[in-house]
N, CA, C and O of each residue as an XYZ file, in Angstrom:
652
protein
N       0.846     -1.177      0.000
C       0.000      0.000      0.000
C       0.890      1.238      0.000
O       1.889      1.336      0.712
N       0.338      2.453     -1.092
C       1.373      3.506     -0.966
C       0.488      4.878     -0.151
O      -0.671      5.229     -0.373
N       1.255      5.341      0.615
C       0.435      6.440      1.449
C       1.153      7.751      1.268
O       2.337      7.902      1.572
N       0.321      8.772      0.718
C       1.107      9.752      0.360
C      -0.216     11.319      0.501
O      -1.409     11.467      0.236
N       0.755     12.082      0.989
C       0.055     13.404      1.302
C      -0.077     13.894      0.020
O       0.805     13.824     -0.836
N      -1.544     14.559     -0.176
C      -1.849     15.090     -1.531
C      -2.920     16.160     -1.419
O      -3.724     16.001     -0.499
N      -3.028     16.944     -1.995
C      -4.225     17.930     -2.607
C      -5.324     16.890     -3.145
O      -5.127     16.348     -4.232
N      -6.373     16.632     -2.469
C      -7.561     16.631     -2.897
C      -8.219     17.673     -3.814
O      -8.951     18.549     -3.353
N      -7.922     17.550     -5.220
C      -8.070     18.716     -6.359
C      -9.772     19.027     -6.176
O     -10.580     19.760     -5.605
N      -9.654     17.965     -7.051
C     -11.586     17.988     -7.312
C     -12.312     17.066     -7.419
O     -11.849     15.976     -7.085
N     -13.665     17.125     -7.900
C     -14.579     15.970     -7.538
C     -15.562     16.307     -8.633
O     -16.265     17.298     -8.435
N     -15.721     15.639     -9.755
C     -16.689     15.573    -10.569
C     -17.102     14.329    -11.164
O     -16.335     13.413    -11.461
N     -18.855     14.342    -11.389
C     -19.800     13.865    -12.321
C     -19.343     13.204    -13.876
O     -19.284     13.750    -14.978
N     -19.118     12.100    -13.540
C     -18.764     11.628    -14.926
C     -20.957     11.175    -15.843
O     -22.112     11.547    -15.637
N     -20.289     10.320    -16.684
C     -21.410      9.902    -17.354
C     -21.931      8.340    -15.999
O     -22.993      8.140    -15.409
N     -21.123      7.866    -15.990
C     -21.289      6.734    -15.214
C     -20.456      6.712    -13.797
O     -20.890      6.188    -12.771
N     -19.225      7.349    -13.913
C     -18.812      7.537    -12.836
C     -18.534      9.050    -11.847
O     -19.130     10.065    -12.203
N     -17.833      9.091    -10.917
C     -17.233      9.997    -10.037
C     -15.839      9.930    -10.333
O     -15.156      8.907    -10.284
N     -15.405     11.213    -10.680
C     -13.805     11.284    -11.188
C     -13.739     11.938     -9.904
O     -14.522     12.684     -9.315
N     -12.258     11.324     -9.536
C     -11.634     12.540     -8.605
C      -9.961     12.467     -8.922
O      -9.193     11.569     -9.266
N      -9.806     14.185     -8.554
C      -8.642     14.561     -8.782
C      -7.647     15.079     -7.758
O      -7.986     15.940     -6.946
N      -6.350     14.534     -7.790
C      -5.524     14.610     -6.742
C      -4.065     15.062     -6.867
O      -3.466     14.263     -7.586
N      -3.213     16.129     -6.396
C      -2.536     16.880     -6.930
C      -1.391     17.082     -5.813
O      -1.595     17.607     -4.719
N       0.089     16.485     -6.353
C       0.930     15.903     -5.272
C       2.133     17.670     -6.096
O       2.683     17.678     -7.197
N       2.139     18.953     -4.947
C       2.365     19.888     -5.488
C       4.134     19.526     -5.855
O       4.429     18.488     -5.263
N       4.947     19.907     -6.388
C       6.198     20.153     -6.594
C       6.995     19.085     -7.236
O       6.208     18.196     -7.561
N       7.813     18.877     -7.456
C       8.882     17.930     -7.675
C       9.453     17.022     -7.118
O      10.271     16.338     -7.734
N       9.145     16.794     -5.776
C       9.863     16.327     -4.840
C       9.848     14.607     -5.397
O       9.008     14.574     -6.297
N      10.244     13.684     -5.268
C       9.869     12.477     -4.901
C       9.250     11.730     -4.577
O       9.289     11.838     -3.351
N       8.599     10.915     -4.826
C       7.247      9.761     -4.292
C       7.837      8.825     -3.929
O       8.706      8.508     -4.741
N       7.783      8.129     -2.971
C       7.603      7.050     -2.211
C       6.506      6.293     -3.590
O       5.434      6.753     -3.981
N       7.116      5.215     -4.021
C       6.823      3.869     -4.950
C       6.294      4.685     -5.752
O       5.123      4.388     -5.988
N       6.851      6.067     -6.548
C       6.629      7.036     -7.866
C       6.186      5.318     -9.004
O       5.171      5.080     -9.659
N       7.700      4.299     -8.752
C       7.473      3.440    -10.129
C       6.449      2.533     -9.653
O       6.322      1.639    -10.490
N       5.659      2.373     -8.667
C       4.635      1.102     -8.557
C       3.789      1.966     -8.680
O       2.912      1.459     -9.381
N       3.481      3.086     -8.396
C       1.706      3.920     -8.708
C       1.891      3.976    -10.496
O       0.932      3.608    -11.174
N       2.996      4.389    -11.085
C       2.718      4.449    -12.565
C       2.637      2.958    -13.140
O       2.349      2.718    -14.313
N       2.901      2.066    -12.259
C       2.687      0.570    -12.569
C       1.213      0.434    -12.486
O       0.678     -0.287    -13.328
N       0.641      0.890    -11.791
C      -0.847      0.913    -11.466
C      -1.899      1.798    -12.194
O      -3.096      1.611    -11.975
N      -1.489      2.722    -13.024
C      -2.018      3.631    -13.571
C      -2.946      2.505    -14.837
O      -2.478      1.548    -15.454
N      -4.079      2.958    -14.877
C      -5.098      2.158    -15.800
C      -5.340      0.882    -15.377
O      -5.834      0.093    -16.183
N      -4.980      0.385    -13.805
C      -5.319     -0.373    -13.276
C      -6.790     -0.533    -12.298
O      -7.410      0.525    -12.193
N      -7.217     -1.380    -11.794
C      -8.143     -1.138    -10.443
C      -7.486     -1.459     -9.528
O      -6.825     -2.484     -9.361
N      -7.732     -0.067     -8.501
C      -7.063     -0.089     -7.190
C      -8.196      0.065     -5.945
O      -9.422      0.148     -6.015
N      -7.429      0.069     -4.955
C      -8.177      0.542     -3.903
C      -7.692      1.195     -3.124
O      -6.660      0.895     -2.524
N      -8.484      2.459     -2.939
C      -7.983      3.837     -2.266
C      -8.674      3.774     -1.274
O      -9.591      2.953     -1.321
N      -8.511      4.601     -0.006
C      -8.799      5.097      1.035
C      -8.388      6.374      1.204
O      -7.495      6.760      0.450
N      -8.855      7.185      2.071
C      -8.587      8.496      2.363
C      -8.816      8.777      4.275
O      -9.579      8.311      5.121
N      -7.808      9.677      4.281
C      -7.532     10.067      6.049
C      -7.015     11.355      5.749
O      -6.064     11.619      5.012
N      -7.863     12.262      6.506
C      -7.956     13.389      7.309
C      -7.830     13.434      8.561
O      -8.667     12.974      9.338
N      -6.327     14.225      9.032
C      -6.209     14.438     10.500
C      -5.906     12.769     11.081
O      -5.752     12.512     12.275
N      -5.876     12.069     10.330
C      -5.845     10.515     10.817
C      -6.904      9.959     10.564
O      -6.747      8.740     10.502
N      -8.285     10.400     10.324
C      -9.332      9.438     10.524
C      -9.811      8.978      9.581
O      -9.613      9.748      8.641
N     -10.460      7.952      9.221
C     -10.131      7.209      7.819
C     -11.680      8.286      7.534
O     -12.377      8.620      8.492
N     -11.942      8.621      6.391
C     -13.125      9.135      5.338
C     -14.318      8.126      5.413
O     -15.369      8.169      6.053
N     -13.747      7.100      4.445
C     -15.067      6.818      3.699
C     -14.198      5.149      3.794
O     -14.635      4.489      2.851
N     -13.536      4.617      4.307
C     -13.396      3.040      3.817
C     -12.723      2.693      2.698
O     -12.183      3.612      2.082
N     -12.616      1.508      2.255
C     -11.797      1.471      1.036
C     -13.124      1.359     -0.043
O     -14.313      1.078      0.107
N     -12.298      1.722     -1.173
C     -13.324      2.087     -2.290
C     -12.444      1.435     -3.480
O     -11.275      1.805     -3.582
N     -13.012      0.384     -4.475
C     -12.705      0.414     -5.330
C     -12.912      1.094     -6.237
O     -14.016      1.582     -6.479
N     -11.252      1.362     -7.339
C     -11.521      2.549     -8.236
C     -10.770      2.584     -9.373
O      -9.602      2.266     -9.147
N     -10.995      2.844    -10.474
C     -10.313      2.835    -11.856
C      -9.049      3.730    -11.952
O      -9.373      4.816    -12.432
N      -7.717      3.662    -11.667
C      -6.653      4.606    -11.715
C      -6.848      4.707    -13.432
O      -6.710      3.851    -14.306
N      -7.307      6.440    -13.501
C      -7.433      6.453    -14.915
C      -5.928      6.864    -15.704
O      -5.391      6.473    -16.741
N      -5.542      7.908    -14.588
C      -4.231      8.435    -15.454
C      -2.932      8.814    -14.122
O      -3.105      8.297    -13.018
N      -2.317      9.266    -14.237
C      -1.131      9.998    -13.885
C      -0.220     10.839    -14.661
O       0.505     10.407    -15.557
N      -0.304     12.372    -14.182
C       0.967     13.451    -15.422
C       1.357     13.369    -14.583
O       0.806     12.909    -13.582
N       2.676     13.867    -14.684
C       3.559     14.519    -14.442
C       4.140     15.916    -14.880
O       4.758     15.790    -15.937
N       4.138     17.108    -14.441
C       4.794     17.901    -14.971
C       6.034     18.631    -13.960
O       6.233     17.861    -13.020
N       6.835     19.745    -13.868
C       7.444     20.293    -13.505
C       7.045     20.793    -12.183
O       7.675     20.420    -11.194
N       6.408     21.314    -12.114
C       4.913     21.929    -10.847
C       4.427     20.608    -10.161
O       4.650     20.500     -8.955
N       3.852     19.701    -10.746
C       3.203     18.702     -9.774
C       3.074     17.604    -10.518
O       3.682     17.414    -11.571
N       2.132     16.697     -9.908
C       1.894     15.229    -10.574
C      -0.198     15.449    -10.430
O      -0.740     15.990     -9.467
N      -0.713     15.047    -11.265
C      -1.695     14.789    -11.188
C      -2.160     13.173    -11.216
O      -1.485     12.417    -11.915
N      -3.317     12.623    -10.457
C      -3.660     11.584    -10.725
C      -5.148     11.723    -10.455
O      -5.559     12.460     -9.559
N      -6.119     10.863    -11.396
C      -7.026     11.139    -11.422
C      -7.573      9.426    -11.125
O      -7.014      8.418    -11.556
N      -8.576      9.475    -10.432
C      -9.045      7.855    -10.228
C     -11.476      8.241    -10.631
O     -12.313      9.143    -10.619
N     -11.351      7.004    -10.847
C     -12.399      6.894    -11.258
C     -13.732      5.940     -9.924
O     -13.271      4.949     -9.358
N     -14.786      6.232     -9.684
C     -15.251      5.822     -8.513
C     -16.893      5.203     -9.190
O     -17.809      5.923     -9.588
N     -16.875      3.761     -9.156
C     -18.115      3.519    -10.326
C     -19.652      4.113     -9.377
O     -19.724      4.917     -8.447
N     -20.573      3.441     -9.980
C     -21.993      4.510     -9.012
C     -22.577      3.545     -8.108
O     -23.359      3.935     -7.242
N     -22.268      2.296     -8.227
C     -22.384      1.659     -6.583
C     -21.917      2.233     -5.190
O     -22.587      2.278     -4.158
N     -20.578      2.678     -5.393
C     -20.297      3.660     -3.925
C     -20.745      5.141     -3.865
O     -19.851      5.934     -3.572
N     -21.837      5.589     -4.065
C     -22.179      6.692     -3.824
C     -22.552      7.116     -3.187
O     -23.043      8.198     -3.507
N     -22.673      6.694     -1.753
C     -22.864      6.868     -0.563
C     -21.530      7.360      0.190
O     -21.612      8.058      1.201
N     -20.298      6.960     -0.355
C     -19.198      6.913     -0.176
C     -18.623      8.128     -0.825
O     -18.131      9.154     -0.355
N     -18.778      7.814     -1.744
C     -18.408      9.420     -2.894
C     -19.476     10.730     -2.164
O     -19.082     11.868     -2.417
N     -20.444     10.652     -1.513
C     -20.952     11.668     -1.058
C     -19.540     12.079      0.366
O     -19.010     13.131      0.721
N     -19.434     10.997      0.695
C     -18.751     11.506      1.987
C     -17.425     11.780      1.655
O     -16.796     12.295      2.579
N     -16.748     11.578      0.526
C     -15.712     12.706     -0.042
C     -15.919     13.928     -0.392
O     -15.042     14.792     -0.357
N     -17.191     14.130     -0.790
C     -17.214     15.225     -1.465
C     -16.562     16.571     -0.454
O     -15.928     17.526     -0.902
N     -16.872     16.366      0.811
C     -16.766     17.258      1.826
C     -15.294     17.731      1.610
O     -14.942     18.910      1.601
N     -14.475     16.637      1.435
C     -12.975     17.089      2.115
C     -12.599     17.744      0.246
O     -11.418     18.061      0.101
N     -13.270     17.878     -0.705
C     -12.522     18.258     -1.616
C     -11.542     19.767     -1.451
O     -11.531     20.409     -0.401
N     -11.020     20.030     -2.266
C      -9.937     21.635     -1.859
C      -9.107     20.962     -0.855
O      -8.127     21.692     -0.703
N      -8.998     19.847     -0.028
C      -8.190     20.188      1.349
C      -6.921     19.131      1.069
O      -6.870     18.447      0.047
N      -6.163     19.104      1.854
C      -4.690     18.434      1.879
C      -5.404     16.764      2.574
O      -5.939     16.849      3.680
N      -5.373     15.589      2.000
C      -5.147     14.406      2.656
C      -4.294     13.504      2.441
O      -3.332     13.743      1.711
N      -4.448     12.426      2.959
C      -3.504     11.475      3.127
C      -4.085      9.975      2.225
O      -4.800      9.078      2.671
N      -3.564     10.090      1.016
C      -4.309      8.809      0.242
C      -3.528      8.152     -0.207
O      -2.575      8.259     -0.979
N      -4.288      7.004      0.671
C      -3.638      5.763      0.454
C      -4.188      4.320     -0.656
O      -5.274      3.743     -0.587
N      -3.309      4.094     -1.402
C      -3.398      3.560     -2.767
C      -3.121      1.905     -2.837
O      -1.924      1.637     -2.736
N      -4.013      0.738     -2.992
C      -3.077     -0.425     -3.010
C      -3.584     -0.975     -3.922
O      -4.763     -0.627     -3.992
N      -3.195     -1.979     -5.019
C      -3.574     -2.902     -6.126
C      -4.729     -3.871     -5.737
O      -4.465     -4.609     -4.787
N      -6.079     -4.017     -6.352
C      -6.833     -4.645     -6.764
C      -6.958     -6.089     -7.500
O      -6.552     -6.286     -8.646
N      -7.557     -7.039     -6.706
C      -7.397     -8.164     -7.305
C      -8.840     -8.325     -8.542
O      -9.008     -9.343     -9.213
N      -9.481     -7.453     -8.594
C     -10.419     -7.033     -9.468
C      -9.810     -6.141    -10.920
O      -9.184     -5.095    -11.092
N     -10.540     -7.486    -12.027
C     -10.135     -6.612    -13.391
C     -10.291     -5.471    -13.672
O     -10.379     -4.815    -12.634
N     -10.398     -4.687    -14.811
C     -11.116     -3.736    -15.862
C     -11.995     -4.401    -16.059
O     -12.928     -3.953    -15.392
N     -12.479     -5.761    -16.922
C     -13.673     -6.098    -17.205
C     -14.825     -6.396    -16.342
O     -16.022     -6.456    -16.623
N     -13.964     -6.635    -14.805
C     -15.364     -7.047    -13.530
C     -15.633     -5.541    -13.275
O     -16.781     -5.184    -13.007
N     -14.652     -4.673    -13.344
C     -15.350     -3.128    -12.716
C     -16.156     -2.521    -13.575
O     -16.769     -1.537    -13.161
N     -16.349     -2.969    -14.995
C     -16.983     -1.954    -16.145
C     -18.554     -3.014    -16.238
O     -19.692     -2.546    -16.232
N     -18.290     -4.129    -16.300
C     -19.665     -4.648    -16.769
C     -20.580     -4.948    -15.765
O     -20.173     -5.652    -14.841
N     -21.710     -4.567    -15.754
C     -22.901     -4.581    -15.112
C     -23.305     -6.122    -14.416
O     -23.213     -7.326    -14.655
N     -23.693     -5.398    -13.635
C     -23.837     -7.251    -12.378
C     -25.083     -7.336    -12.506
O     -25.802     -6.355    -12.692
N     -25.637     -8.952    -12.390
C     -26.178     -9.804    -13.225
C     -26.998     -9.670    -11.929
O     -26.300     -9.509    -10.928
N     -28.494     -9.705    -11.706
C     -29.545     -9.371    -10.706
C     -30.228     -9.025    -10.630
O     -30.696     -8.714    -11.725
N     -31.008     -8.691     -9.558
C     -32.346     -7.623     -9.487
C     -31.600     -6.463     -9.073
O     -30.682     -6.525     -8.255
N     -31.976     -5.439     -9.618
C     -31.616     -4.204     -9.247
C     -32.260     -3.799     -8.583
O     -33.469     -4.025     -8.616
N     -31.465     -2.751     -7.395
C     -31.973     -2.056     -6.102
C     -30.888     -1.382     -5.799
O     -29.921     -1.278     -6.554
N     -30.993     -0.794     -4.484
C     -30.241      0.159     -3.708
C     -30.055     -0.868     -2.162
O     -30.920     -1.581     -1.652
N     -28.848     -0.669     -1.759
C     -28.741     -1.342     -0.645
C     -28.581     -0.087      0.284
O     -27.589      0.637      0.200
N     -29.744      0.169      1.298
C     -29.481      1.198      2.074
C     -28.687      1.320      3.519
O     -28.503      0.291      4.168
N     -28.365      2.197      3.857
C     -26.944      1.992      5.358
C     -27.445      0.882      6.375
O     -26.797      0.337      7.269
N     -28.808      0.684      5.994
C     -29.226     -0.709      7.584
C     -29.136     -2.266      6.641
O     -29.285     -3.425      7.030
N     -28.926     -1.885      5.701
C     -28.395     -3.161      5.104
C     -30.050     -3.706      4.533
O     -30.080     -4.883      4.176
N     -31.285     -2.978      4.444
C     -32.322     -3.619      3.675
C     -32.131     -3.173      2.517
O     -31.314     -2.267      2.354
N     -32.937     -3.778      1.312
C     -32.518     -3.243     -0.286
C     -34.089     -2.962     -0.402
O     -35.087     -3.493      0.085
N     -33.825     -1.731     -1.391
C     -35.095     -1.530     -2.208
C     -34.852     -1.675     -3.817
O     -34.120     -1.246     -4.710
N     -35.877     -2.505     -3.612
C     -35.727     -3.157     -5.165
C     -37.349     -2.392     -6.165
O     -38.346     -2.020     -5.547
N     -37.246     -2.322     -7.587
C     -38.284     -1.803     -8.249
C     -39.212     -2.027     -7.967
O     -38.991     -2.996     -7.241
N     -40.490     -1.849     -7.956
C     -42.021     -2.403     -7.355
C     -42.109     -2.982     -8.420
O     -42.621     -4.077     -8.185
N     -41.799     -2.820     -9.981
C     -42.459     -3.612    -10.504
C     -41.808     -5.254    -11.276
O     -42.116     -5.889    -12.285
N     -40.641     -5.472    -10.002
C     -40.214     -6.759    -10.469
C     -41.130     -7.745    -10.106
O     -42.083     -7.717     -9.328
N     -40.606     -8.733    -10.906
C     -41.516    -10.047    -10.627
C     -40.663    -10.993     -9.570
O     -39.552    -11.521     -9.619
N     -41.693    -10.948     -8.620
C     -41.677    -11.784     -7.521
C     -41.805    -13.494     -7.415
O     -42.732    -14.013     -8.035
N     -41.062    -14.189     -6.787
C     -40.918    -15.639     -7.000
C     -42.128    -16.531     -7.078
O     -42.204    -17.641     -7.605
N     -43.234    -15.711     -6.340
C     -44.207    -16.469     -5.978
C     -45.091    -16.061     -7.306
O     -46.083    -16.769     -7.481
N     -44.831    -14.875     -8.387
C     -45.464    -14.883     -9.762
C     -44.661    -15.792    -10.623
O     -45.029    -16.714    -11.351
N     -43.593    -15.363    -10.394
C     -43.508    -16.923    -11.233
C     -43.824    -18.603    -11.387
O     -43.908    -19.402    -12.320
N     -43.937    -18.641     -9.977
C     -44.335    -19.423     -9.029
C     -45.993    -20.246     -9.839
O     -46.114    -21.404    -10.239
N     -46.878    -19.296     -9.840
C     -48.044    -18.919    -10.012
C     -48.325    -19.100    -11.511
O     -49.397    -19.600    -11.852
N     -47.257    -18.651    -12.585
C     -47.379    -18.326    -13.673
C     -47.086    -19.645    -13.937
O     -48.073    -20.211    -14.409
N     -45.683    -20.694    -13.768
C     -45.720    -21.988    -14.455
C     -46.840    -22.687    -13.973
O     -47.313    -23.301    -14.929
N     -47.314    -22.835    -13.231
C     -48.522    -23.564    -12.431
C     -50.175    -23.649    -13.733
O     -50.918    -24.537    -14.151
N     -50.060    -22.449    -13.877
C     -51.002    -22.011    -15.023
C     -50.730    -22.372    -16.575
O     -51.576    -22.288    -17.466
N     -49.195    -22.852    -16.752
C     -48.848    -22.914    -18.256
C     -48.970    -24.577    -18.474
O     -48.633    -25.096    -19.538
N     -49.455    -25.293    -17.422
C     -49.172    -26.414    -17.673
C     -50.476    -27.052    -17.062
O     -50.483    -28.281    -17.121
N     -51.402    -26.563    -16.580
C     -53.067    -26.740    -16.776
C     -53.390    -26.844    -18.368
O     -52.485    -26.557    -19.152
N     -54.690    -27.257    -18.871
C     -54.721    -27.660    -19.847
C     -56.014    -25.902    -19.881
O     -56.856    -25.488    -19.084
N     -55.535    -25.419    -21.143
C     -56.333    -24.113    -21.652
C     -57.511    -24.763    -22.336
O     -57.796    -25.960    -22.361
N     -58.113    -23.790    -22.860
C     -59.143    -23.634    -24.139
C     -58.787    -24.795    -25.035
O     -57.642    -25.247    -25.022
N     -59.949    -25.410    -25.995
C     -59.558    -26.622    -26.860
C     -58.596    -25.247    -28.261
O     -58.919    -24.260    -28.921
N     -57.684    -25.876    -28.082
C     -57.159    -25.005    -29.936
C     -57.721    -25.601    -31.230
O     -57.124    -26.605    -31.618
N     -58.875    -25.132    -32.061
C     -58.416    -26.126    -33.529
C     -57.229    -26.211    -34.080
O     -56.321    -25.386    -33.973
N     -57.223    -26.908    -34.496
C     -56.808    -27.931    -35.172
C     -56.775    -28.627    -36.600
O     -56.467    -29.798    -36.824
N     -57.261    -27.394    -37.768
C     -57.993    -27.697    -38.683
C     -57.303    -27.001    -39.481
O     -57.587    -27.308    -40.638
N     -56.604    -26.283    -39.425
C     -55.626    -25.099    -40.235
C     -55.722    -25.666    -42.239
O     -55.398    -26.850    -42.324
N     -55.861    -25.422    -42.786
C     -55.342    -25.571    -44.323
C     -54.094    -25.032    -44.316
O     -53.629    -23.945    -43.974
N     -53.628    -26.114    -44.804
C     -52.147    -25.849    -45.195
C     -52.020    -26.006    -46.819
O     -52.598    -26.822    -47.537
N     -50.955    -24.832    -47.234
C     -50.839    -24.999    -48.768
C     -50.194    -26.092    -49.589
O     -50.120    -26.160    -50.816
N     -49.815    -26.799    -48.825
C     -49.405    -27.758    -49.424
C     -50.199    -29.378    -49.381
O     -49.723    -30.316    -50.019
């Protein structure tokens, strides 16, 4: 894990995700400079501490880029829209100096980008989910094969065929 004091730049609205931007001022040296650019376009997992106290937990996140220039280093990480409960509670510390800490992900690019296979809902902080009202419930399906395999209406049976 690399832990390094940084400018919390900014915090914006992607299409699908939360970009955030982080800004290590001057020239000086990084502590594992060559394992974070090893990680760059990787999935990582960040955390953040203010004053010591951890933010928001670890968060998985898309290291999109890293510059470098003369003045500073920028790195920008990507935050998908499942943690947004989490990304709210960054938003606070943006503008300020923290302490972010960076470690490699045993999670691909392809598990972080493609959509998980389920009923969709929201899992709220007490841990119940709200799911759409208008999914179908086990006991309609339940209900529905029960009915497909009763015998219906007589069908004819009499069709002309052209041949």
């Amino acid at each position: 894990m690399i832990n390094m004091n940084v400018l919390f730049k900014s915090m914006q609205k992607d299409d699908k995700k939360e970009i955030l931007k982080f800004e290590i001022k001057g020239a000086e040296d990084l502590d594992g400079e060559a394992e974070l650019f090893d990680l760059s376009g990787d999935i990582v997992i960040i955390s953040m501490e203010v004053g010591g106290d951890d933010v928001c937990g670890e968060i998985n996140s898309e290291f999109i880029s890293m510059q470098r220039d003369s003045k500073k280093t920028v790195m920008k990480f990507g935050i998908k829209g499942d943690s947004d409960d989490k990304a709210a509670k960054l938003y606070r510390f943006a503008g300020r100096n923290v302490t972010l800490k960076v470690a490699p992900s045993q999670m691909s690019i392809e598990e972080f980008n493609e959509p998980r296979e389920g009923i969709r809902g929201k899992i709220n902080p007490d841990g119940t989910i709200e799911t759409d009202p208008n999914q179908v419930t086990l006991d309609e399906v339940a209900a529905g094969s029960e009915a497909d395999s009763e015998e219906g209406p007589p069908m004819p049976n009499d069709d002309v065929l052209p041949f």
